[in-house]
C-alpha positions as a LaTeX table, in Angstrom:
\begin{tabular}{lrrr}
\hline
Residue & $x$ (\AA) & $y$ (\AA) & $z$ (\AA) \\
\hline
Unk1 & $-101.75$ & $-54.22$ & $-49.50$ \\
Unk2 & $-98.02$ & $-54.04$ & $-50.25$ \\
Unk3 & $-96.18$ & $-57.69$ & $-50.87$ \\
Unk4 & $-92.72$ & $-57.42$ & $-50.61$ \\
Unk5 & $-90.02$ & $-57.47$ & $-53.32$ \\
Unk6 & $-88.18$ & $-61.09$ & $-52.26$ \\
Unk7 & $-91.37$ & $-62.63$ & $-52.15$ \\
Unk8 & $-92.70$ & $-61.03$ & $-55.80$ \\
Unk9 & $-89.28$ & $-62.30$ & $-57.29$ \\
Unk10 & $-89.65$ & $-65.87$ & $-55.10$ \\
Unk11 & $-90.03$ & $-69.09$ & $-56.93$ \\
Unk12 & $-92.03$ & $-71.06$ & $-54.78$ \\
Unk13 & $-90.78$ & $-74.92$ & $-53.79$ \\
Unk14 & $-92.67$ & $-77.07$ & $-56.03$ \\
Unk15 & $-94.00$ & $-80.09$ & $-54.34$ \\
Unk16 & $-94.12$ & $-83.42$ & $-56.73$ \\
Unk17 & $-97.86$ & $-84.24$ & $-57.43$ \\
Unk18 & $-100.78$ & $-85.48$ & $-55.41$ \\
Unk19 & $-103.04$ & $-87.05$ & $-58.16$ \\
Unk20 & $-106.46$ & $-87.44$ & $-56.67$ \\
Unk21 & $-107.20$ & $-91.39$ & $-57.93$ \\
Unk22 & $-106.32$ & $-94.38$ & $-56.46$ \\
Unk23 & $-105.52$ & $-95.72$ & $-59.22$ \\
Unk24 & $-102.61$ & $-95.03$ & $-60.31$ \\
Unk25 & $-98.71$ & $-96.07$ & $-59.90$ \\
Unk26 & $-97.26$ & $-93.31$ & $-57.39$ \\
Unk27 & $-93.52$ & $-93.40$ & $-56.75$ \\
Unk28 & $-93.05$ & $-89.71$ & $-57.38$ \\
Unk29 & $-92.87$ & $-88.23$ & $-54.02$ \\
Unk30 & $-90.27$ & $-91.04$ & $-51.89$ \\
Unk31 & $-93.55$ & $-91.71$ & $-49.98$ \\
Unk32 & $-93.50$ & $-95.14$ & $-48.06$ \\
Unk33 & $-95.47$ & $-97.68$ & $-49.88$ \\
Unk34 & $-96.49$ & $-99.65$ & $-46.53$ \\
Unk35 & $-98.61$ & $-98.45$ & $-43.98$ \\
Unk36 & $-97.52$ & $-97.06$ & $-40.90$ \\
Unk37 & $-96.77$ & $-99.29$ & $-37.20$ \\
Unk38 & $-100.21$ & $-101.00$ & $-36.12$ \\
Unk39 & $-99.42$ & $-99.00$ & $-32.89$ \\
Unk40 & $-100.31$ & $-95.43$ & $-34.75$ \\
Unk41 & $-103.66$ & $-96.93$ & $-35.23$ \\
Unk42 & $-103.93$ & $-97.86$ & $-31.85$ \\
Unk43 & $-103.60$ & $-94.21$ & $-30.46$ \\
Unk44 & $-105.85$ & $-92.83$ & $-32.71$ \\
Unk45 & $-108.56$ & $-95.04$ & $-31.70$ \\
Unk46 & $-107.88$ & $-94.46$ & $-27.80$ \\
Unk47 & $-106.70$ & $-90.95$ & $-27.97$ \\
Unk48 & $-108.46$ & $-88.62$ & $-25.75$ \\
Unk49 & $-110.89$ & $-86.16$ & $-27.31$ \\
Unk50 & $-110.94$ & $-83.92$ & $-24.67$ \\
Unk51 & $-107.08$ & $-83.09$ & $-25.13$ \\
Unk52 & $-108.18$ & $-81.56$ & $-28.71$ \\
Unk53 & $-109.29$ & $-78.61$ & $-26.50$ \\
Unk54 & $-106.36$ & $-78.00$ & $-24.84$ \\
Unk55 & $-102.67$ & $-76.72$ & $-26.28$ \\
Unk56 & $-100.71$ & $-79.47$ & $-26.72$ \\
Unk57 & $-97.04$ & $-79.92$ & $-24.99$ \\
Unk58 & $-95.13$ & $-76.67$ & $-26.49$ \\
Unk59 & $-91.86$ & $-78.75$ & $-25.57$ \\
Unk60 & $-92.63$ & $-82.27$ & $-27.05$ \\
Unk61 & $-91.37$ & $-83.54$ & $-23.77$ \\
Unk62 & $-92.20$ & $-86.86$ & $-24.51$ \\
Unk63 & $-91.64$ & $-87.64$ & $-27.86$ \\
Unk64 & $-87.91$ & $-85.90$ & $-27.22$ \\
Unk65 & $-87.31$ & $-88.25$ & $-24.47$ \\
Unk66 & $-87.81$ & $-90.86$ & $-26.67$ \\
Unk67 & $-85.47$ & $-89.88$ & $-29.42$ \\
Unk68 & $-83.01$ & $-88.75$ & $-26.69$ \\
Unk69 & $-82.65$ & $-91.90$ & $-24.92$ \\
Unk70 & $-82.24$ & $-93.88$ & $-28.15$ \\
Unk71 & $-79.87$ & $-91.70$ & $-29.13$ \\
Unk72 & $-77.38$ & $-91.59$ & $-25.71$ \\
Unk73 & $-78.36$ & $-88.08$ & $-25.59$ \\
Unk74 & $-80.43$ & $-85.71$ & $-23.33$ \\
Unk75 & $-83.60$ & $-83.66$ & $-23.94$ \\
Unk76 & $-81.36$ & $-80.63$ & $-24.52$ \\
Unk77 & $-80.21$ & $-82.01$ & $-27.39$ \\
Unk78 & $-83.48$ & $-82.85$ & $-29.50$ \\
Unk79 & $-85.84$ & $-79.91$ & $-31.37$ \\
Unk80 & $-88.94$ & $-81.39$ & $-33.00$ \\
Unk81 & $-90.69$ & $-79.41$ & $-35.53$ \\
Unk82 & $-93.84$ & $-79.67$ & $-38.07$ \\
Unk83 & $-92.12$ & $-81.40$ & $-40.55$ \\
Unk84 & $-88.09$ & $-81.01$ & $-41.04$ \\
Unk85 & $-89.40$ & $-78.72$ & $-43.46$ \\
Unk86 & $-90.12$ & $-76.37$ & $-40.36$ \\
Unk87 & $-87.00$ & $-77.44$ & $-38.96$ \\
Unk88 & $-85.19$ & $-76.09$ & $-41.47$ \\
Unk89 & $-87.12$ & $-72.69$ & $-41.88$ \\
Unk90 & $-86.81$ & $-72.46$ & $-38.17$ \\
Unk91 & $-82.81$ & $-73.18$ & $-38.54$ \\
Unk92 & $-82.51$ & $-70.67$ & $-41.44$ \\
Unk93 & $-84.17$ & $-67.60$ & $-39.31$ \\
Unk94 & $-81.91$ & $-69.05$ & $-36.45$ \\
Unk95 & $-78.38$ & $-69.27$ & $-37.99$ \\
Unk96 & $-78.40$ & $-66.57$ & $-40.82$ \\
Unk97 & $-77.89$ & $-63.45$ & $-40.35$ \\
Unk98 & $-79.53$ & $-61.27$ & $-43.14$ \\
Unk99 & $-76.20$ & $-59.85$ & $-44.61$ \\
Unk100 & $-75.34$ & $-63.93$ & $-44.53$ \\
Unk101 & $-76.42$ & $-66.80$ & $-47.19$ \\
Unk102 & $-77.51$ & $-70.17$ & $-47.16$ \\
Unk103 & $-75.69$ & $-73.47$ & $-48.72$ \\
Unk104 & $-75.86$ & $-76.74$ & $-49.82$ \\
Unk105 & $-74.90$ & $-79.35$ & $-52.71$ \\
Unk106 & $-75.92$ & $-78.70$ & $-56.24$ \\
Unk107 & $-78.18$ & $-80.36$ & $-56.79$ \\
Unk108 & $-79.95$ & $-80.95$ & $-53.81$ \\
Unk109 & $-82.95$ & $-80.86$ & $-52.00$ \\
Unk110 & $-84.93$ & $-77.85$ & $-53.82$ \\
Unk111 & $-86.25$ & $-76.10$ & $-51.21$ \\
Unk112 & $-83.41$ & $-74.89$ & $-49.59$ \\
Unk113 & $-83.03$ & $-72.73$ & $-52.70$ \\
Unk114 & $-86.43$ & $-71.58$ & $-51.53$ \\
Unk115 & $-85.30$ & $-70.75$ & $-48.13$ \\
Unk116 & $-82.80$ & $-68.51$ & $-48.90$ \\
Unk117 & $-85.14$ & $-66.93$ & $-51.30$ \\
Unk118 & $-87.96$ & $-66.47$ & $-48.21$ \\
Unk119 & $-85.20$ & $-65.24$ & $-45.98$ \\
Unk120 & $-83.53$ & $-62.81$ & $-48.45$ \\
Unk121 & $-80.83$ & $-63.88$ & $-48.23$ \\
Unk122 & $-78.73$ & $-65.61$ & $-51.00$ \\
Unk123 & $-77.78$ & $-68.75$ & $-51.95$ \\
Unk124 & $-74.61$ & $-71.13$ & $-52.43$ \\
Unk125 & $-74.89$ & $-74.05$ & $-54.60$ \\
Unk126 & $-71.38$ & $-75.96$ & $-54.12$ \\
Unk127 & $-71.01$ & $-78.74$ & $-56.63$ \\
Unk128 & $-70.06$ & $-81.89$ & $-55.43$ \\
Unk129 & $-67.42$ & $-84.68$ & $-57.27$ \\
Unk130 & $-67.52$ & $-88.16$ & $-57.07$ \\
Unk131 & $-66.92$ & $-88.38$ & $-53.27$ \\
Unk132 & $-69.10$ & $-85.59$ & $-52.31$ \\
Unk133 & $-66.86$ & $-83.37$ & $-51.15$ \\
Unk134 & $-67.72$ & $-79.56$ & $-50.66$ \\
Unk135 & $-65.93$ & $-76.96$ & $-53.13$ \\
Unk136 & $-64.97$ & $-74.34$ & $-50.44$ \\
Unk137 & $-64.21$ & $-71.78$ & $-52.68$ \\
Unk138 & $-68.42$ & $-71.42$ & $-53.09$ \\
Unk139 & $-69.17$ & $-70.80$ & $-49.60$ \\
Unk140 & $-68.08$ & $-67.33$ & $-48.81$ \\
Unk141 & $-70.33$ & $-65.82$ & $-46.36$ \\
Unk142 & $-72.25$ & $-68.85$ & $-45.94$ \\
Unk143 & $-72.92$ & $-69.18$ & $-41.86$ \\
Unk144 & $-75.35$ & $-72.43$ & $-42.35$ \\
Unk145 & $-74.79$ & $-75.36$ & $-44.93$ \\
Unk146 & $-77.37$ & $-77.77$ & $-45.69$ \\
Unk147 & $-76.31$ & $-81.17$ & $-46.84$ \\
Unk148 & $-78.36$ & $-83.75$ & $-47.58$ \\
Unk149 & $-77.08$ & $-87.73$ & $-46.86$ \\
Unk150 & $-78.10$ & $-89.33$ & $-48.62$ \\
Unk151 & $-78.38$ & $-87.02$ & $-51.23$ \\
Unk152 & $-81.38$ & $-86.02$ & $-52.74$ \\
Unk153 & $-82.53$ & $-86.59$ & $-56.10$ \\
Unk154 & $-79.20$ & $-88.37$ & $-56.64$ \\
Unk155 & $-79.37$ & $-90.86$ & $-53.58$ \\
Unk156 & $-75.50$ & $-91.08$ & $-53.34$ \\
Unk157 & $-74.14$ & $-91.35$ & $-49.63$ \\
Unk158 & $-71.09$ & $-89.70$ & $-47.90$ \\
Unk159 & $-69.12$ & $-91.19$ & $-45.41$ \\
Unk160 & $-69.34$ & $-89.07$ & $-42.00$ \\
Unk161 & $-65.86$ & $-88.52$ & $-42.19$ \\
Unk162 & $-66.33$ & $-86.52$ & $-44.90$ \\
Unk163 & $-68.76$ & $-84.45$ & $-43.61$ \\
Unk164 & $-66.88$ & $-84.19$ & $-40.12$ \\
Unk165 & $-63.84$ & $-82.60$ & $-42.30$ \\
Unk166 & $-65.69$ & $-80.24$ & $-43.98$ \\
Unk167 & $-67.72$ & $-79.17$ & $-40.46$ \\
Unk168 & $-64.18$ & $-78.48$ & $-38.90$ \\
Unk169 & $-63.54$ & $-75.90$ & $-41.57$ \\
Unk170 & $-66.98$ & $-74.52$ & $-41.79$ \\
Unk171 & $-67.15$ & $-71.42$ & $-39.43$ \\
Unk172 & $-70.87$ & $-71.49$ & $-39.33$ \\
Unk173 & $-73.56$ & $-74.04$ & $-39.05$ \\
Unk174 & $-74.24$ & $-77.31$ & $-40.19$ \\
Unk175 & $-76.83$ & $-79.48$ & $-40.62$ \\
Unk176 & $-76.60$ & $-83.11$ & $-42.07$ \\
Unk177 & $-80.34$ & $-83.73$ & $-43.69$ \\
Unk178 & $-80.37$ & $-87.10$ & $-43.19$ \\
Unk179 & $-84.42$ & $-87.96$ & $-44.21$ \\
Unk180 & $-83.16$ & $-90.84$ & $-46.03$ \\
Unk181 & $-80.63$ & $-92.19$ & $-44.11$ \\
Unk182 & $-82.66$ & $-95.17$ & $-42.40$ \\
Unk183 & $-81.99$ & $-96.34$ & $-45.87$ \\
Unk184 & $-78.35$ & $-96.60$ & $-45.48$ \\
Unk185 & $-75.79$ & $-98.41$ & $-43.82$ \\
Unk186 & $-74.56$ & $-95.55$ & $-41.34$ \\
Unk187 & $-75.27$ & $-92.42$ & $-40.23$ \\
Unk188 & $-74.70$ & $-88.99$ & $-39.15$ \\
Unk189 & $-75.86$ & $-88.90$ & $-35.74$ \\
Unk190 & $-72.60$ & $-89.48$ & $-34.03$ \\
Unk191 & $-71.18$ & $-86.11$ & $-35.49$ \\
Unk192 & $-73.94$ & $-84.31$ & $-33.62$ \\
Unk193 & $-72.98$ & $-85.75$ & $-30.61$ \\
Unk194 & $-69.52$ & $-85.40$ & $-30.13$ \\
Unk195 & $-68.19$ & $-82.60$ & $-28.17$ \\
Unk196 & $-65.67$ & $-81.11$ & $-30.89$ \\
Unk197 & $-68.44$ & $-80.86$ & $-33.52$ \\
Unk198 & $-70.21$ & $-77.64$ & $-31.70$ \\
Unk199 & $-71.62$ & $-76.46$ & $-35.02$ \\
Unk200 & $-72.91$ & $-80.17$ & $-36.32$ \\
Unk201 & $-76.76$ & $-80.72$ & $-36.10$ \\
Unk202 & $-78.22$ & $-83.80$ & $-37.86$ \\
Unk203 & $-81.75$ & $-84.19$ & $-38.78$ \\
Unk204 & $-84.74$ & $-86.72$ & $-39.25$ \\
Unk205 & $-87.73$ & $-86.98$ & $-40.48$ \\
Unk206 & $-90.82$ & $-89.23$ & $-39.95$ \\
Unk207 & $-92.32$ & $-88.93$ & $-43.08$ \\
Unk208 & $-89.87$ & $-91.86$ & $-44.80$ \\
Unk209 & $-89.13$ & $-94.65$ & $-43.25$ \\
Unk210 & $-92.02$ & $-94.22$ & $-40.38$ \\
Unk211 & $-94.59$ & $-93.53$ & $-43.16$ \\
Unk212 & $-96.03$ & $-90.88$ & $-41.42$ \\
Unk213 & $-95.74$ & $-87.91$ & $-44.37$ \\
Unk214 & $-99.16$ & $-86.67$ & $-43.87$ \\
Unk215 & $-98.48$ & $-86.41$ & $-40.18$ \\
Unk216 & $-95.79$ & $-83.76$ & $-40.68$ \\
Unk217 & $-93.22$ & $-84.12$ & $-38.28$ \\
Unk218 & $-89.14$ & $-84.14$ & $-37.97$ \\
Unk219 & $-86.54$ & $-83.43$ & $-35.65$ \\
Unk220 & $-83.25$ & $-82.86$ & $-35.11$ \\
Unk221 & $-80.54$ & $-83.53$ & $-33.22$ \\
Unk222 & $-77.25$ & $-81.12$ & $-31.99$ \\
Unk223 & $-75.41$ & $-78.95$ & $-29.24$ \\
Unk224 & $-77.83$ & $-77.89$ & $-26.41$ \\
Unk225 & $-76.96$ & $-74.06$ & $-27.58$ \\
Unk226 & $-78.07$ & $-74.57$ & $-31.01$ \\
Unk227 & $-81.17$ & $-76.10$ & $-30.09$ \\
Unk228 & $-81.88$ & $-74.21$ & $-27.28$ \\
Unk229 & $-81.87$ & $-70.68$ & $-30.23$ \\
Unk230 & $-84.32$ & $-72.94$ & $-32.34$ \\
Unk231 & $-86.91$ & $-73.26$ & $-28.96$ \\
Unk232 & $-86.50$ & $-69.30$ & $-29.33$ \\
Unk233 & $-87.47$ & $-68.77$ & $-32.65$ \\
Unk234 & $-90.20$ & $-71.24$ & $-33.06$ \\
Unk235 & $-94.03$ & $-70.97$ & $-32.95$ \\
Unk236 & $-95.52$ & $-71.55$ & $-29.95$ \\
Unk237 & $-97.38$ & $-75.00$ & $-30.30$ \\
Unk238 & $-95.91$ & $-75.48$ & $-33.54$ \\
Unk239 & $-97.04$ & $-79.82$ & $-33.51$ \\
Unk240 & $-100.40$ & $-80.79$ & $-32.90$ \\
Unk241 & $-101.37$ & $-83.23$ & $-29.68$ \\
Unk242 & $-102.06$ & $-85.75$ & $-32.69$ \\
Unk243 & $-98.88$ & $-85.84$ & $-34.15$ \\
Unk244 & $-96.72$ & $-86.24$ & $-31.02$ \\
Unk245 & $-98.69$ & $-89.34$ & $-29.47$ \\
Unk246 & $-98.76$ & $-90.74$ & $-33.33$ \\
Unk247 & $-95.16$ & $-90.19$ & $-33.87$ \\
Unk248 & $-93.86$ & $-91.26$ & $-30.34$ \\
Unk249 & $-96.12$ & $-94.92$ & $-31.29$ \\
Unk250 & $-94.55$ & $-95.09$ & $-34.49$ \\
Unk251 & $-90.78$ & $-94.04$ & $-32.81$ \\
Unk252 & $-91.09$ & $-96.73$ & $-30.23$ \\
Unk253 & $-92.37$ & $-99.39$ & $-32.62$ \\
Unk254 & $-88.72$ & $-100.45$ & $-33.63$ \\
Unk255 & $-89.17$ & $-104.04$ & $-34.85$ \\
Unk256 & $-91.63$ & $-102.91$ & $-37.65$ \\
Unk257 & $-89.75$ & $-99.52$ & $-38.29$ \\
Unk258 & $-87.20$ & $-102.08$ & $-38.99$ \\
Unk259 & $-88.83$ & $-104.72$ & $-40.70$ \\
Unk260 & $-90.18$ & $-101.76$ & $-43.25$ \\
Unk261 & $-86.80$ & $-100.70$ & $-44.02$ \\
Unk262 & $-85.59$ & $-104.31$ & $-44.88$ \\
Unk263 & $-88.36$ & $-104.39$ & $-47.60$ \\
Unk264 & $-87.78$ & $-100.90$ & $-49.45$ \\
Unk265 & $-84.00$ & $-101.81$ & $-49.73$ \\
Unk266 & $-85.09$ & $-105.51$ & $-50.75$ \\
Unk267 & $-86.66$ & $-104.03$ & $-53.33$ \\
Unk268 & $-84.74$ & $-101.26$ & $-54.21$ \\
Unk269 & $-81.44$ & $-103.50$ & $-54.68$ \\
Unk270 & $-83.78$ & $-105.55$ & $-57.18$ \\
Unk271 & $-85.11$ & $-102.68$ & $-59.39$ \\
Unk272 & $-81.28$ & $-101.04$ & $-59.19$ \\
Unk273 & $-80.39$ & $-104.21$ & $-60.78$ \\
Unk274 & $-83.10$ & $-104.57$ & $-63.16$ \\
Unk275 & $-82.66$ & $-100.91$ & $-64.39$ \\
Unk276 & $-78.81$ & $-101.54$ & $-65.17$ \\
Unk277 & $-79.70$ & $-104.97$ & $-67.26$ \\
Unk278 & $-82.20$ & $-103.05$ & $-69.17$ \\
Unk279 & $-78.97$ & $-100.50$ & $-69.88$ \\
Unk280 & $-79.71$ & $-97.50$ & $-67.70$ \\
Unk281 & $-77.38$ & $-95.68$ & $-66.14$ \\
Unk282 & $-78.43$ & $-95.30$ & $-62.20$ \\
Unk283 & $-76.53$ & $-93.98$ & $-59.63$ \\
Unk284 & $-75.81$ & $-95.62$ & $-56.26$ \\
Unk285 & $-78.48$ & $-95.02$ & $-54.27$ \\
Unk286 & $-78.53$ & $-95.46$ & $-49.80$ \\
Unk287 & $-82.04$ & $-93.95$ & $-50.34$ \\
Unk288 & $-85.79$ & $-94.93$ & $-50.74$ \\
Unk289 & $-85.34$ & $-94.03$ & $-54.07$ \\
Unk290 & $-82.76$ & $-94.40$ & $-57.41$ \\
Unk291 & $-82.02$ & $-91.48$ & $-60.14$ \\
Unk292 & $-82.00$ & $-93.10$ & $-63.59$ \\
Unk293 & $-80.49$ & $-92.25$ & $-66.76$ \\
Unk294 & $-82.37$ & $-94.32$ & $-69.72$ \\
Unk295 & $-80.87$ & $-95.67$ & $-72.45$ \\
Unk296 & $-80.37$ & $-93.38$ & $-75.90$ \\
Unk297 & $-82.53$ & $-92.18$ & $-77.48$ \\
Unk298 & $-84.90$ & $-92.01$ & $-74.78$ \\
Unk299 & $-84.91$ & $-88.82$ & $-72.95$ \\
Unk300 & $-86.35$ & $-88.43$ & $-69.22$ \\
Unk301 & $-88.66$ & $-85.67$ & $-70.04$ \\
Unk302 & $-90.49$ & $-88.14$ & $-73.20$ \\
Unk303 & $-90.17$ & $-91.03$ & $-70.78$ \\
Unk304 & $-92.06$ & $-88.80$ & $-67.91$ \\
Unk305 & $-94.71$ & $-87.53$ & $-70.24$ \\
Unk306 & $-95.13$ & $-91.27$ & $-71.35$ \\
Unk307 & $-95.16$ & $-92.96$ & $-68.24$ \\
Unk308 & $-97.88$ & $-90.69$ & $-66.87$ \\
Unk309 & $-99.85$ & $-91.13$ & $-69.81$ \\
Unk310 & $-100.64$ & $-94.61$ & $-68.16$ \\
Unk311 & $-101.03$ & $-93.02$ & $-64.68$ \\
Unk312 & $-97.55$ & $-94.05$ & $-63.46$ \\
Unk313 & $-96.33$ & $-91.35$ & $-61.49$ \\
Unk314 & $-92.61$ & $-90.48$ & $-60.94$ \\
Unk315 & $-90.29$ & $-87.09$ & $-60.79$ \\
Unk316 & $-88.40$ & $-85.33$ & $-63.41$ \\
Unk317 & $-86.37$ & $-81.77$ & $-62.38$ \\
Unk318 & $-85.64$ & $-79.41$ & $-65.22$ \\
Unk319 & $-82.17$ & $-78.05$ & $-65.71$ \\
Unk320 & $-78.80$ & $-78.93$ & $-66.74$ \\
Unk321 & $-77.54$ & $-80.80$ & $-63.68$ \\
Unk322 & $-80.61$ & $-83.47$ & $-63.24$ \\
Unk323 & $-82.71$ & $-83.37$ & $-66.39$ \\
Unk324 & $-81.49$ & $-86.20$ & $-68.35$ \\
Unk325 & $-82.38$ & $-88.60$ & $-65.00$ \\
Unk326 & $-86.10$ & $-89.63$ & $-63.77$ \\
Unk327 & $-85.80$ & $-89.68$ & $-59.60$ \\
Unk328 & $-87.94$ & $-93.14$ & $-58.59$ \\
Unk329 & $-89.43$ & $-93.71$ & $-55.49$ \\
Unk330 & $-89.13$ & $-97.45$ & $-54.30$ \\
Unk331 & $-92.99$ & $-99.25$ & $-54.41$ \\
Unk332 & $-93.78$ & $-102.50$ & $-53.39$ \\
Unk333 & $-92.42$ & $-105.26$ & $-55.54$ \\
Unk334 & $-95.75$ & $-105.05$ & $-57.60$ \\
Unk335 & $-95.63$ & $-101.64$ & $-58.34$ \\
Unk336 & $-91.95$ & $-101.89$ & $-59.44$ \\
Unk337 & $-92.93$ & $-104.71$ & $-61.68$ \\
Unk338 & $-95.67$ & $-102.96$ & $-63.54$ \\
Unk339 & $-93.65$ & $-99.69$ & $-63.72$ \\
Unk340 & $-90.77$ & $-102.39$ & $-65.27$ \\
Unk341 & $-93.39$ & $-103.80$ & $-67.66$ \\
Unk342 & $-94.29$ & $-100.21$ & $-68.90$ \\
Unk343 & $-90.35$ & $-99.43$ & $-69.15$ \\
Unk344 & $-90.26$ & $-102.40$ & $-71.40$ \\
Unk345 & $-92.70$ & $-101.09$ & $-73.51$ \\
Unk346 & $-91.45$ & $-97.84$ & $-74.01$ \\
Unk347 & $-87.66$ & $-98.04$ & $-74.09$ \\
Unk348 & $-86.82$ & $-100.07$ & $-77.02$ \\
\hline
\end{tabular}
């Protein structure tokens, strides 16, 4: 059995934790604290055994007419994959040639780090300033940038603008992560769209907003030639029968998606507020989620350690650029309360 070099050097993504009990405090993972649209429910109580023996639809056909026709767009322009994690594997075998690297903002999400590393290919952390602008001097012989928006841990948004400036310049691909950006108060999706952008792809993910993360499924949308290369490369049935009907319920569902949405940022406006009184220093977050500095002399790490200690659960990343912060997840209202209570406690 021979393994090969890139993967006995590889760093595997690390995923936050699962912990087994129920009882415990979990806002380490930006899972949705509510339970998914009543309508999910409903087609897993109707839904047909007997299409469990059959392949399910290898194009999605009907879950990408939905997200086309909401989005002013056709079927040519929608991929859905298992996960946008698969999306995004799918989009680095697609767009990346293997004398060719992969980039994104630093820091970002993780695993694109980890892509690179799985494709063998290198990759291009660009730093970002205030206004999240790309430092082009980092990205030569980059052919697909990945840039989260909101960002992730740091939950800062860019203005599309931005993004569009930097996608004129960029000779390769982009794609505009945008898991979070149900969150925030615009969007991405109109750079996709536009017939100048031919190398913009934006894409979403139901695990977030749609609190469907243990259904595993995303999508993306872009130019019909970009998509259609992504249809080449990926597996054959790569989402389950399950996971289309359960996503297409939850997609429809639009006055709970919405209603959802309103809560988290309720709630997330509150505990930004609370955390600032208290004297941390948080960054602006358009996410599901806030990255938080504590007051001296409390340190992240101790406050981590601590806070698990009492089976509240939330995420601390190592290294120079993101280890003095803690990256929350937004709870309900009573799970940011005890989490404050514990804060209380601790940071004096």
């Amino acid at each position: 059995m021979r393994i090969t070099e890139s993967v006995k050097k590889l760093e595997a993504y690390v995923p936050g934790e699962q912990p087994k009990s129920k009882d415990v405090v979990k806002l380490n993972t930006n899972e949705n604290p509510y339970p998914p649209s009543p309508k999910c429910a409903d087609v897993l109580k109707s839904f047909d055994l007997d299409r469990l023996r059959r392949y399910p639809d290898p194009n999605f056909m009907e879950l990408r007419a939905a997200i086309a026709k909401a989005n002013g767009c056709t079927v040519d322009n929608v991929f859905v994959g298992n996960g946008s994690d698969e999306v995004l594997a799918i989009a680095a075998k697609a767009f990346v040639e293997n004398d060719e690297s992969i980039g994104s903002l630093d820091p970002s999400y993780s695993l694109y780090k980890t892509l690179a590393a799985i494709r063998d290919v290198p990759w291009a952390g660009s730093p970002c300033n205030e206004k999240v602008k790309v430092n082009g001097a980092k990205l030569k012989n980059v052919s697909l940038f990945l840039w989260t928006n909101p960002n992730a841990p740091t939950g800062e948004w860019a203005e599309p603008a931005t993004i569009a400036e930097f996608a004129k310049k960029f000779p390769g691909v982009v794609i505009v992560d945008e898991a979070y950006a149900d969150f925030a108060e615009g969007d991405c999706l109109s750079l996709a769209l536009a017939p100048k952008n031919r190398n913009v792809m934006v894409m979403r993910t139901f695990s977030k907003s749609y609190s469907l993360a243990g259904l595993r499924v995303g999508y993306c949308i872009g130019p019909a030639d970009l998509i259609e290369a992504m249809f080449k490369v990926k597996d054959s049935y790569n989402v389950d029968a399950v996971a289309q009907a359960v996503a297409l319920a939850a997609f429809k569902d639009k006055a709970y998606h919405r209603k959802t949405v309103a809560k988290v940022v309720k709630t997330r406006k509150a505990f930004f507020k609370a955390l600032v009184k208290s004297g941390w220093d948080v960054l602006p977050s358009a996410s599901n989620f806030v990255f938080a500095k504590p007051p001296a002399p409390q340190t992240a790490a101790g406050l981590f350690a601590a806070l698990k200690a009492r089976n509240i659960f939330v995420r601390y990343f190592p290294g120079p650029l993101t280890g003095d912060r803690l990256r929350i997840t937004i709870g309900t209202d009573e799970q940011m309360a005890i989490l404050l209570g514990a804060l209380d406690e601790l940071v004096r």
